[in-house]
C-alpha positions in Angstrom: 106.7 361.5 74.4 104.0 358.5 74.8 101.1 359.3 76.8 101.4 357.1 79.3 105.1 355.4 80.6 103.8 353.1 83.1 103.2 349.4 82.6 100.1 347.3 84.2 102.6 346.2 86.7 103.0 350.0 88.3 99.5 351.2 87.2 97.9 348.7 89.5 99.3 349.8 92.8 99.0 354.0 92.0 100.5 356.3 94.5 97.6 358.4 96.6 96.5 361.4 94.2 97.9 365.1 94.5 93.8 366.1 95.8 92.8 369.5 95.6 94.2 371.1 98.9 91.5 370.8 101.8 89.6 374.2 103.1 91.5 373.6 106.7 93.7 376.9 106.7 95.9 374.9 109.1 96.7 372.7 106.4 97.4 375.4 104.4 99.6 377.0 106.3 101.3 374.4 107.1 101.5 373.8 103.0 102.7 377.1 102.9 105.6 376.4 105.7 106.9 373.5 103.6 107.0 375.8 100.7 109.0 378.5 101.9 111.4 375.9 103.7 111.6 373.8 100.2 112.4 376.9 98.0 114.6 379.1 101.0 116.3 375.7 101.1 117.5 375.4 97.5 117.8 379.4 97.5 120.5 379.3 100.2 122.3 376.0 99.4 125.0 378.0 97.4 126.5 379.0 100.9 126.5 375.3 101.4 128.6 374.6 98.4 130.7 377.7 98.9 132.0 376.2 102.3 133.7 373.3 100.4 136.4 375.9 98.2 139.3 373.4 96.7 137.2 370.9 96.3 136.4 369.9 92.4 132.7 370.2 91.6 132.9 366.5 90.1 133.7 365.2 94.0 131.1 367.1 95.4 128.9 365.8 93.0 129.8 362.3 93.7 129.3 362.8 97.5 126.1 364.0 96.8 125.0 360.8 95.0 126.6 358.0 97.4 125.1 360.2 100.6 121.6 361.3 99.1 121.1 357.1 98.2 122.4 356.1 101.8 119.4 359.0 103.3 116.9 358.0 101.2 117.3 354.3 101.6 116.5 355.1 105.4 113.5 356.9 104.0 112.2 354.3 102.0 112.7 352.2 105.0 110.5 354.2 107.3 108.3 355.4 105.1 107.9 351.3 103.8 108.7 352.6 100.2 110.5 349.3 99.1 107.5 347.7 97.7 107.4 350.9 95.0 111.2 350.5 94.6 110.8 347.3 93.8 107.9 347.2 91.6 110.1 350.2 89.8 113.5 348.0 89.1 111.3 345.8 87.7 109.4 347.7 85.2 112.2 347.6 82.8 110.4 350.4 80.6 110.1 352.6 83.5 113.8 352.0 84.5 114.6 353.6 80.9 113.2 356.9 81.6 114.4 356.6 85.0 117.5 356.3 83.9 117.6 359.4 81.7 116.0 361.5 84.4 119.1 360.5 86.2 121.2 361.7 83.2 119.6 364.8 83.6 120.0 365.6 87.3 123.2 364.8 86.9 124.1 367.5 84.2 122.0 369.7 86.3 123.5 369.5 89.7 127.1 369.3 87.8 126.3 372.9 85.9 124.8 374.3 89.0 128.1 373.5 91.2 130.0 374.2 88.5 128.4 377.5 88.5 129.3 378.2 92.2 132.7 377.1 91.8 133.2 379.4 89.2 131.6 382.5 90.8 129.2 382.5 88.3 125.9 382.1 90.5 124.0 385.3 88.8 124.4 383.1 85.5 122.8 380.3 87.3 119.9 382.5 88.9 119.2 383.7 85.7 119.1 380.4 84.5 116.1 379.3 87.2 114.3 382.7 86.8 113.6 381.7 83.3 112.7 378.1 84.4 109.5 378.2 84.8 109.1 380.0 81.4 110.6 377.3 80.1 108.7 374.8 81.8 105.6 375.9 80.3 106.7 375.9 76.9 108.0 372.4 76.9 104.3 371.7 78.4 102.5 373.4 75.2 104.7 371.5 73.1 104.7 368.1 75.0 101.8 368.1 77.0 98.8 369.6 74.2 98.6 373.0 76.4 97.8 376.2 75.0 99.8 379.1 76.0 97.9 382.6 76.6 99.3 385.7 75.3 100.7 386.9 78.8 102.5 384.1 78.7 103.7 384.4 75.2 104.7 387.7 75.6 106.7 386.4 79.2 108.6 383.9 77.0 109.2 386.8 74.2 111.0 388.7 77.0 113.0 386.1 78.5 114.5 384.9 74.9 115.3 388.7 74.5 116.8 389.1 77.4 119.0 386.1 76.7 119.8 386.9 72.5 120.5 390.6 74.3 123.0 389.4 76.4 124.8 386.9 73.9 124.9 389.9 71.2 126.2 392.3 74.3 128.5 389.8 75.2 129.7 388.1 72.1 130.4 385.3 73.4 127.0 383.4 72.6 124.4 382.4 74.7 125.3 382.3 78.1 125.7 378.5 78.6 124.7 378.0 82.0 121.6 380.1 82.1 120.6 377.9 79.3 121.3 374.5 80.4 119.8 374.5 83.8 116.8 375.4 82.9 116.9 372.9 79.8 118.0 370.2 81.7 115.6 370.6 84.9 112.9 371.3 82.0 113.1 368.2 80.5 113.8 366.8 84.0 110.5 367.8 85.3 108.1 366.5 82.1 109.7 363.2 82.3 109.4 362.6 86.3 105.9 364.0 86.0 104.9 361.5 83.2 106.4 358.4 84.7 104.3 356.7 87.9 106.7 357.0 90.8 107.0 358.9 94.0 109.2 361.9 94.5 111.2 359.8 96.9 111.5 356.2 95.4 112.1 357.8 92.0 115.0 359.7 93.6 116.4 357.0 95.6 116.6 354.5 91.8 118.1 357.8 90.0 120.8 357.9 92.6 121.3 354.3 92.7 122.1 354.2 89.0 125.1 356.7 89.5 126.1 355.4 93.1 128.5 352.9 92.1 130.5 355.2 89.9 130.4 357.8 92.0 131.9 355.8 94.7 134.5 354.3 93.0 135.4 358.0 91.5 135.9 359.0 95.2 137.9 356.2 96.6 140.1 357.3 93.4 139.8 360.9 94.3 141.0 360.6 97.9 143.1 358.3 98.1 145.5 359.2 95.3 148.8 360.7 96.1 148.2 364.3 95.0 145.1 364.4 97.6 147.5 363.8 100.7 147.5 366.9 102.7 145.0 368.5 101.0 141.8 370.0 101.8 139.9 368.1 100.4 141.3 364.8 102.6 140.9 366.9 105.3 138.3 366.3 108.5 136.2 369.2 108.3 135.6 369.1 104.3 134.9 365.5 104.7 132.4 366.1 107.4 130.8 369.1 105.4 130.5 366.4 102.2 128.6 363.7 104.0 125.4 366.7 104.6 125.5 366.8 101.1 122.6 363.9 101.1 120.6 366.1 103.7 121.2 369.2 101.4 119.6 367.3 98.8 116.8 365.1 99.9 115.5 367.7 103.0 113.6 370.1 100.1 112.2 367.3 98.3 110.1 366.4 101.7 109.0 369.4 102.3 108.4 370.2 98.4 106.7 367.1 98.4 104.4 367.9 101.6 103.5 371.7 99.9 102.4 370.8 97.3 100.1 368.3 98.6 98.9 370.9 100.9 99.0 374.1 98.5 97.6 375.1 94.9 99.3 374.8 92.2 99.2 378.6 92.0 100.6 379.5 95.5 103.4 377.1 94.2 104.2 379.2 91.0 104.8 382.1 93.2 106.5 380.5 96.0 109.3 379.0 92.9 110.5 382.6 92.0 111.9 383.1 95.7 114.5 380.2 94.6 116.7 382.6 92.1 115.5 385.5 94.0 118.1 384.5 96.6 120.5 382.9 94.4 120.8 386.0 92.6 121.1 388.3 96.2 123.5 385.7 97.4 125.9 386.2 94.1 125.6 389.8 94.4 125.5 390.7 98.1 127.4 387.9 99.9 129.4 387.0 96.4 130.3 389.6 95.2 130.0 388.8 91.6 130.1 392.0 89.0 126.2 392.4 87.7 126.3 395.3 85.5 125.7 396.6 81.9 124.5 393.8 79.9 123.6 391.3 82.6 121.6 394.2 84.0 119.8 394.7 81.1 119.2 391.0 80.0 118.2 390.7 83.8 115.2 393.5 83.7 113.9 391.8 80.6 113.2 388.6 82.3 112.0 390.2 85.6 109.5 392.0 83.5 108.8 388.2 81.9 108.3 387.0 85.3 106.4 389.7 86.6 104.0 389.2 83.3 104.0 385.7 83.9 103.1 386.0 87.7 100.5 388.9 86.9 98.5 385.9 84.7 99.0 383.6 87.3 97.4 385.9 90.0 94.8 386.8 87.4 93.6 383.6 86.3 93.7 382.1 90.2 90.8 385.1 90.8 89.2 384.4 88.3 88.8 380.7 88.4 88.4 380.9 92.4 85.4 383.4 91.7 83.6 381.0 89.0 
């Protein structure tokens, strides 16, 4: 990974810098209102996808893209963004890594449907309880930083809770535990090496996939098997076009906490994102959680709780010094 992906072209016009949050506790409450919007927001959204049963995770996907790019070209619009979009489209470089971030999201929003549509959603909390584990690991190795030895042991316990449950299982490693974390990993380092907003970066992703996606669904629904089913029908297609508010609404107010909140505050606030994925499954789902899930499941709560125990530790200490 090169140090730096952005050319003299994007480097000279820098977005505003992510400043240390200011000492106004209305700003940080309202930081802290963002947060727990942003993260109840994407905790919930399986009750979103659940209210679209019948229809295949690739169309929802689809709507997702051609909606999320009509939003956020509204966005860009009031928020006078299309300078940085097109400074981006023509940074050719850029566009590159753009362009596998969007190969990414893709894959990661697929899985995560996927997931739903399945009734595996405990596989997919699981999956974004060990995310942020993940996420620092690929920063050690990527990024030059050192690990501590909570944080070793927290990743320890996470990769034996997941070799526990493929052994339990036999079936391997549970694939889509693995690959949304890996995919949102990877996901994250590249967005947050590459000079672009949140919102312009999201609107070019989607744009690269638009097209497709749109001539995917004017196959999808207008072939003869769809007549008369529900996925033709008014209230699906109504529930579909939210599908770019489901998706862009979080990033705002992700975006706005974490301008107003440290960095800290957010590594707790990201844990109550699979905390009610995984209630959802369970209590609203109904999906089994038992023997080896259970037990692969304590092992990475007990990784989290390590890893949350060195975050609280380290915030007192630095806020002290």
């Amino acid at each position: 990974m090169p140090q730096s992906l952005a050319s003299p072209r994007i480097a000279a016009t820098p977005l505003p810098p992510l400043n240390p949050p200011p000492a106004d506790p209305r700003i940080a409450r309202s930081g802290l209102i963002y947060g727990l919007a942003a993260y109840t927001w994407w905790g919930l959204s399986p009750l979103y996808f659940k209210l679209l049963p019948g229809v295949p995770a690739l169309v929802i996907l689809c709507h997702r893209f051609v909606w999320s790019v009509l939003l956020l070209a509204v966005l860009i619009t009031a928020f006078r963004r299309w300078p940085q979009v097109r400074a981006t489209l023509a940074d050719s470089r850029l566009l590159r890594w753009l362009l596998l971030t969007a190969a990414l999201i893709t894959c990661n929003w697929l899985v995560f449907i996927y997931a739903i549509e399945t009734h595996r959603l405990v596989d997919a909390s699981l999956g974004y309880f060990i995310n942020p584990l993940f996420t620092v690991v690929l920063g050690m190795v990527f990024l030059g930083e050192r690990l501590t030895g909570a944080r070793w042991a927290a990743v320890a316990l996470a990769l034996g809770g997941l070799v526990y449950l493929a052994v339990a299982q036999g079936s391997g490693l549970p694939w889509i535990a693995v690959s949304l974390p890996v995919t949102f990993g990877f996901y994250s380092l590249i967005r947050k090496r590459t000079p672009v907003d949140p919102i312009t970066g999201l609107f070019v992703e989607t744009a690269f996939l638009s097209p497709l996606a749109l001539a995917y669904l004017a196959w999808a629904h207008t072939r003869p098997e769809a007549a008369g089913t529900p996925l033709n029908a008014a209230g699906t297609l109504a529930i579909l076009s939210l599908a770019g508010a489901v998706t862009t609404a979080p990033l705002i107010w992700f975006v706005a906490a974490a301008r107003r909140l440290p960095m800290v505050t957010l590594g707790f606030l990201q844990f109550l994102n699979p905390t009610l994925q995984f209630l959802t499954a369970v209590v609203l789902f109904g999906e089994p959680f038992a023997g080896a899930k259970l037990v692969a499941f304590a092992l990475i709560w007990i990784a989290v709780a390590v890893f949350v125990a060195d975050l609280a530790w380290r915030a007192n200490r630095a806020r002290r010094a």
